[in-house]
N, C-alpha and C positions, 0 to 999 in steps of 0.2 A: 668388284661387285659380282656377286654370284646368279646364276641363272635358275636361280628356285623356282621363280614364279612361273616360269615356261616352262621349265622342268617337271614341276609338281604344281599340274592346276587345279586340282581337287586340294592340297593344302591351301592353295593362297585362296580359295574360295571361305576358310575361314578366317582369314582377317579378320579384327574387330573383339569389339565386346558381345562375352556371351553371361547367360545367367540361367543357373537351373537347381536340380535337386540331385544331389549324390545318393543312393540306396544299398545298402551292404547288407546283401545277404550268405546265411552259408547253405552249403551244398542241398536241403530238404526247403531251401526259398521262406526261411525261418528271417526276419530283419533284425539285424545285429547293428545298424546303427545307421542316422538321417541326418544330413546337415543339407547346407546352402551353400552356392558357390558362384563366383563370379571370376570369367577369365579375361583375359587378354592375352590374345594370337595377333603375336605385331612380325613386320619385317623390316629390321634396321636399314637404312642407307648407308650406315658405314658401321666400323667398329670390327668389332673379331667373331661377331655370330652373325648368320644368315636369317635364322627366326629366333623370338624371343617368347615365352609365356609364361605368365605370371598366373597363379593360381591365386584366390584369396576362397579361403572355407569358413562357417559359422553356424555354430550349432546350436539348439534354442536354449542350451544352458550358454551361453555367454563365450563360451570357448570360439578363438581365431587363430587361426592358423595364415602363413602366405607362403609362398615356395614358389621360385623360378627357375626356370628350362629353357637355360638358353641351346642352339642348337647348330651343327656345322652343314650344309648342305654336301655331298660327296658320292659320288655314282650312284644320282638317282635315287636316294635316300636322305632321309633329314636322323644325324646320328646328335644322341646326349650323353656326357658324360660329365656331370656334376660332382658334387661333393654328396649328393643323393641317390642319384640315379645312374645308371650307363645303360644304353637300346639306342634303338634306333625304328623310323619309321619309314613308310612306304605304302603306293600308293596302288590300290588294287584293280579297278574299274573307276568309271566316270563317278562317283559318289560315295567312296570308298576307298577308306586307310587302315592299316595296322599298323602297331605299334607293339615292340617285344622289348622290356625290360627287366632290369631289378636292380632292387635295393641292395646298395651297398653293404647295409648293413648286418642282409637275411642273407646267410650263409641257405645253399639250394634252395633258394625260391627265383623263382620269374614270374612274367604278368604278361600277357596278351589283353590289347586293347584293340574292340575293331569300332569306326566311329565313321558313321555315316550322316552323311548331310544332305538338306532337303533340295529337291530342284531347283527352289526358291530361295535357297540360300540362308533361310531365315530359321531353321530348325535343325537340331541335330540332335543324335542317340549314339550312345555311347554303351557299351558293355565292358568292362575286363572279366577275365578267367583269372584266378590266383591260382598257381601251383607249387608247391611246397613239397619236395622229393618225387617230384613229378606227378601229383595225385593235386585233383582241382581242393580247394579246401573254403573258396567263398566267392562270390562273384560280387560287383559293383555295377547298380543300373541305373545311367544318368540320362536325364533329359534336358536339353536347352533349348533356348532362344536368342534369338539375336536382339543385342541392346542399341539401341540408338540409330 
């Protein structure tokens, strides 16, 4: 069993269910598209990943999406590498994470994620950068709460 949780207390601070609104906008804060989301930030007791999360998205035309992120804890870092995604995250200050990814699939793109949570535990803000040849080209501004 891994030492995540001692390791990275600002991550295990988000265990749990969260639910919010995803906002994609590009570079002049123009909205290019809204949905809804609900996660789950779990940490297994056993198995072959340290953290797990399960994305579920919906948009008010009927459209669902779901995608998971499982994850390996390894110097002080929670690293992904899916059939999706490959980054890794880290933990910045008492309230405070980045996350550096990309898509498999976008040749010279990467994403910056920095995701702050409330003292309370029960709020968080979320932002990405999208860069594509190195030049920002849309960001994503999310808000949650904590479910249950």
């Amino acid at each position: 069993m891994s030492h995540i949780r001692e390791a990275m207390p600002v991550l295990a601070r988000h265990e749990g269910e969260w639910a919010g609104t995803y906002t994609l906008v590009d570079p002049a804060a123009q909205i290019l598209d809204q949905h809804e989301a609900r996660l789950s930030c779990l940490f297994p007791e056993d198995g072959d990943y340290d953290y797990d999360q399960i994305n579920r998205y919906t948009w008010a035309n009927g459209k669902q999406e779901e995608h998971r992120f499982p994850g390996i804890y390894r110097d002080r870092q929670l690293w992904f590498d899916t059939d999706r995604i490959h980054g890794h995250a880290w933990e910045v200050d008492d309230a405070t994470l980045l996350l550096r990814f990309s898509y498999k699939t976008i040749p010279d793109f990467y994403l910056y994620e920095m995701i702050q949570i409330s003292p309370c535990n029960q709020h968080r803000s979320r932002t990405w950068h999208w860069f594509k040849n190195h030049q920002l080209f849309q960001r994503t501004l999310i808000q949650e709460e904590r479910q249950g």
